[in-house]
LUMNU-115656 format. One record per residue: residue in one letter; y, x negated, z of N, C-alpha, C in turn. Coordinates in steps of 0.02 Angstrom, whole numbers, plus 50000, padded with zeros to 5 digits. Last residue first. Layout:
// residues N
AYXZYXZYXZ ...
***
This chain:
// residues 127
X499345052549849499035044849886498755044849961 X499805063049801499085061649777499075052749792 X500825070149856500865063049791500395060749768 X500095079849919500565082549860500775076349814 X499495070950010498895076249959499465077849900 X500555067150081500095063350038499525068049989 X500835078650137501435075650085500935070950068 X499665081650235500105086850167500395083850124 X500025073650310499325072650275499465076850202 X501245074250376501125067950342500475070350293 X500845088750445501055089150382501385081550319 X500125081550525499875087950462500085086350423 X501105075050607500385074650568500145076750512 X502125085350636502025080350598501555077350592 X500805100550657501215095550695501435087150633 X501325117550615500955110050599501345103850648 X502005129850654501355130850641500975122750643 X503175128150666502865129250723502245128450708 X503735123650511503475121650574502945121150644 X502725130950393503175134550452502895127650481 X502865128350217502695128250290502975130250369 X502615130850085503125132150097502495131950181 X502565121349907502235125349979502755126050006 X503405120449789502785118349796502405120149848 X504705131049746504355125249805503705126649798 X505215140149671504885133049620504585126349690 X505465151549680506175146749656505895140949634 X504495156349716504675157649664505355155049644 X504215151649851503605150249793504165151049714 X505475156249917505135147949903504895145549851 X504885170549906505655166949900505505160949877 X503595168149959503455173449909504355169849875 X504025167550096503765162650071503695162650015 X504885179350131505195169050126504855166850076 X503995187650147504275189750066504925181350094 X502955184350245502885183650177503245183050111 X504075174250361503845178650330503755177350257 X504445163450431503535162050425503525169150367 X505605150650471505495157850442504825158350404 X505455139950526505035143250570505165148150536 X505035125650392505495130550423505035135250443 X505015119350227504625116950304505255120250351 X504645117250073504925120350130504795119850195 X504565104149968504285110150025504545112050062 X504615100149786505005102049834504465106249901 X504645086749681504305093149691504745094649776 X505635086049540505475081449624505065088649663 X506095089949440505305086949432505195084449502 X507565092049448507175097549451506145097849438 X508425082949442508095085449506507485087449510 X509075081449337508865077849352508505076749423 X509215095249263508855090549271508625086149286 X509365106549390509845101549372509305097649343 X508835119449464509335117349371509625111949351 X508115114549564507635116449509508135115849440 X509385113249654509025108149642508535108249566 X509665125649659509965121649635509645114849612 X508665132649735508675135949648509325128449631 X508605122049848508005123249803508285127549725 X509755127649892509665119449865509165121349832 X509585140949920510355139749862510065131749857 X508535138050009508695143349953508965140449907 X509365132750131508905129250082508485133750031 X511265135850097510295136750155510105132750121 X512505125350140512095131150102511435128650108 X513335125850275513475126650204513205128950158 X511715121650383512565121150379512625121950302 X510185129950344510475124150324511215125850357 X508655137250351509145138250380509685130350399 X507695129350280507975134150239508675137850285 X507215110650241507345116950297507655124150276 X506305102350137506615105450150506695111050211 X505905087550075505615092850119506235095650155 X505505082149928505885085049971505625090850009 X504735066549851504655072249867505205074649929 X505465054449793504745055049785504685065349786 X507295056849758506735053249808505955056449781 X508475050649720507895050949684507245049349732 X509695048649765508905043349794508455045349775 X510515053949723510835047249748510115044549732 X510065069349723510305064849643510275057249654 X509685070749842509435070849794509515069049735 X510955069449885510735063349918509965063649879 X511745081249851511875075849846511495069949821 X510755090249929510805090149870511165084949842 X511005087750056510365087450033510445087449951 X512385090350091512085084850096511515082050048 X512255102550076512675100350031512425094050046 X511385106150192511115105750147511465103550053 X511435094250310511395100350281511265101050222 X510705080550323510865086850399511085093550381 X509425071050266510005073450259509965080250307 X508845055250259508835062850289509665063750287 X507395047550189508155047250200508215054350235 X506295034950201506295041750216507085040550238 X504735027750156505315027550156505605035950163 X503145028350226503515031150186504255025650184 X502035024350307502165020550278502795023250228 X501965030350441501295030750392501705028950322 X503065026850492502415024750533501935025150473 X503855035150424503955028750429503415024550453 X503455050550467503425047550388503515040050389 X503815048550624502995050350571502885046950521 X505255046950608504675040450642504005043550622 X505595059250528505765055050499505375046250543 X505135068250626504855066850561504895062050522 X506025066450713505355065950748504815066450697 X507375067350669507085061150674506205060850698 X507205081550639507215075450575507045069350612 X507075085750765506625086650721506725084750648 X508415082250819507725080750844507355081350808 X509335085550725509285079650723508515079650757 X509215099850617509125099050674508835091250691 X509415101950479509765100950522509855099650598 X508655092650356508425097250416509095098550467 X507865088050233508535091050231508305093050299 X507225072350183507105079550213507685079750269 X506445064750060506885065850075506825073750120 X505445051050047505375058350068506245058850093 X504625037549936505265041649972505335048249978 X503455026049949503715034149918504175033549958 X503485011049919503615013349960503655022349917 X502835003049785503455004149795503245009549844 X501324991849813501694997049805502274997849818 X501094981349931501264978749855501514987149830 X500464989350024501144986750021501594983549955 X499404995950000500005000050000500634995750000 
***
């Protein structure tokens, strides 16, 4: 893995505890990993860092993670970074939202412990 270029996870979260408590997961298991705190942020810092894969929060400062995800999907130069949702809104017609703006899964927190969901983001880069 090391001779490899590092993946990069980018993940929009606004809540510092739980970006950084993802952001020492993803680093431990070998990632590179930028974070962004809202979601104007997030979109930005998606064009800047072209990152591997985005993991996204949907309750964002400025604009949710909705409005990034359909934004993210029109821009070409975004719009191949596969995208997950990762947020305690668990309902069907969210997730059914997510699916159909073009996120690749859509996870509830509460439900996985960074673990998991490290194991998740490697199954989605297929390393």
């Amino acid at each position: 893995m090391d001779n490899i270029k590092k993946k990069k996870i980018l993940v929009v979260e606004d809540d510092v505890m739980i970006s950084s408590m993802y952001k020492t997961k993803f680093e431990v298991d070998g990632f590179a990993v930028v974070i962004a705190n809202n979601g104007a942020e997030g979109l930005d810092l998606a064009k800047k860092e072209n990152p591997d894969i985005i993991m996204l929060d949907i309750i964002l400062p400025q604009v949710d993670g909705f409005s990034v995800l359909e934004e993210l999907k029109k821009d070409k130069q975004t719009k191949n970074i596969p995208v997950v949702m990762l947020t305690n809104l668990g309902t069907e017609e969210d997730k059914a939202k997510g699916k159909n703006l073009g996120a690749i899964d859509y996870l509830v927190k509460a439900s996985l412990t960074p673990k998991q969901i490290s194991i998740k983001i490697k199954q989605y880069l297929k390393i």
